[in-house]
KETI-261286 format. One record per residue: residue in one letter; z, y, x of N, C-alpha, C, O, CB in turn. Coordinates in pm, whole numbers, plus 50000, padded with zeros to 5 digits. Each point is the difference from the previous one (the first is absolute). Glycine has a CB too. Layout:
<recs>
AZYXZYXZYXZYXZYX...
</recs>
This chain:
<recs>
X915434064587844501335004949976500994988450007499714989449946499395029449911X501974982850204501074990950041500805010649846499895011949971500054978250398X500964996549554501385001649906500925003050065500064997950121499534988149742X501605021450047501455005450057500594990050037501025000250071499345017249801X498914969650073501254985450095499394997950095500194988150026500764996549814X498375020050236499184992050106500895001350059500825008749970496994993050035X502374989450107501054997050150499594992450089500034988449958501715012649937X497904999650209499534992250098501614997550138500705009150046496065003249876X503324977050100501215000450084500015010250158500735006450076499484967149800X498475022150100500045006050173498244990550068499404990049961504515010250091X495885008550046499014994950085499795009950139500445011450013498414977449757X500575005550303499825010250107498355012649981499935011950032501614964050142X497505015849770499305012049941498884992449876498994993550026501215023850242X500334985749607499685001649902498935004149945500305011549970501354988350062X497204998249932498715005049994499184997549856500124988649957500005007650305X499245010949676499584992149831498284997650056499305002750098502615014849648X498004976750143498124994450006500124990649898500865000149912498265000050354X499744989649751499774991049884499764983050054500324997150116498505026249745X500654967250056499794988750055499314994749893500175005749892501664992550266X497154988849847499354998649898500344979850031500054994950112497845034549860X502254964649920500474986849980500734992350157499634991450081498225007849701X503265009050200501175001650113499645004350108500954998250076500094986449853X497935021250137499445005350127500475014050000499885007649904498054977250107X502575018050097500265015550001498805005050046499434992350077502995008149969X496835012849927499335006950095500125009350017499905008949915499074982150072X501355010750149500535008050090499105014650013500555010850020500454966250099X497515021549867499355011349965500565008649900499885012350005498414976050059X502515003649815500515010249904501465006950021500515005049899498054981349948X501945014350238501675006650056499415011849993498965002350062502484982150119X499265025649731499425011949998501555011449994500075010149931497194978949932X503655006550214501025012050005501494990550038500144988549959498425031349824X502464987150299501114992149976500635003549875499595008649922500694988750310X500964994049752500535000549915501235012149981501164997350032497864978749982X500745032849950501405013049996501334994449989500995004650058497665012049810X501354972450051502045002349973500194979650006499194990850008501385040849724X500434969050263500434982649991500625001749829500464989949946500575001750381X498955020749603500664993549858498785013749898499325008550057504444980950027X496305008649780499995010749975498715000049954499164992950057502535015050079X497905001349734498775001449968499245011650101500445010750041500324980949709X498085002750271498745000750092498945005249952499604995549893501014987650199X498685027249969498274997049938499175002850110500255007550095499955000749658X498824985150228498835001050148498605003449979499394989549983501794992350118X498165026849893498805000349993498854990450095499714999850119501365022349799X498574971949988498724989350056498835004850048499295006849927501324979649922X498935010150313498685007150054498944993949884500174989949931500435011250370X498665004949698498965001649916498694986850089498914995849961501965037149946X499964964250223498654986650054500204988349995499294991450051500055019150096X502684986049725500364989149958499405000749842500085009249919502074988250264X497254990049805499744996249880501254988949923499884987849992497435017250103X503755002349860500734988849967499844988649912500844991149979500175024250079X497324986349871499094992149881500124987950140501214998749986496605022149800X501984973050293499594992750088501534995050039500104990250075497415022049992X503354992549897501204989250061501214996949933500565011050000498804996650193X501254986049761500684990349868501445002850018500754995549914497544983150076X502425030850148501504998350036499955015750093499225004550084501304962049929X500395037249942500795011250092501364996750115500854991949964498445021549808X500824991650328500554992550092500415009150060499315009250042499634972749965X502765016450010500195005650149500484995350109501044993449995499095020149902X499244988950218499614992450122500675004650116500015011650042497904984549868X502854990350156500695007450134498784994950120499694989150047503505008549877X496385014650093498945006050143500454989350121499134992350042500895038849902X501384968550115500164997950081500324986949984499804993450102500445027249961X500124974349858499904984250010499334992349892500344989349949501675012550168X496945006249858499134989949930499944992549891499394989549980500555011150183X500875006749754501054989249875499655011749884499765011750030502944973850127X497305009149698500015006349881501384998449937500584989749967496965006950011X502975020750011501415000449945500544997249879501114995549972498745017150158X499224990749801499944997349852498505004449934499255007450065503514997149928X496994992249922498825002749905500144997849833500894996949921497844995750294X499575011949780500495004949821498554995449964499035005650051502905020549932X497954964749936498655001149923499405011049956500785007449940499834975650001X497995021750069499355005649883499804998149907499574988749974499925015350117X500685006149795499394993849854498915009049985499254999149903502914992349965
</recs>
């Protein structure tokens, strides 16, 4: 779940997944992102184990870059 402050400025395509001690992996992108502001919720495929990765991330696809992220607790 993304908060009512979330805001992302902009990207050309926006994508969530995870990353584990700063590595993104890209196996875990499991949906784009619906909105650039605004509380969110996403149901998680059931073949991500999020026990296995330390950061939530969202990821621009097309150039290869992490937009922002969020620790797990």
């Amino acid at each position: 779940m993304l908060g009512p402050k979330f805001s992302l400025d902009g990207a050309p395509d926006p994508q969530l997944g995870f990353s584990k001690d700063g590595t993104y992996d890209p196996s875990t992108t499991f949906t784009k992102l619906k909105s650039l502001n605004g509380r969110q919720v996403y149901e998680l495929p059931k073949s991500i184990s999020i026990a296995a990765y330390d950061t939530f991330v969202v990821w621009c696809e097309k150039f290869n870059v992490s937009l922002g992220s969020a620790k797990l607790i």
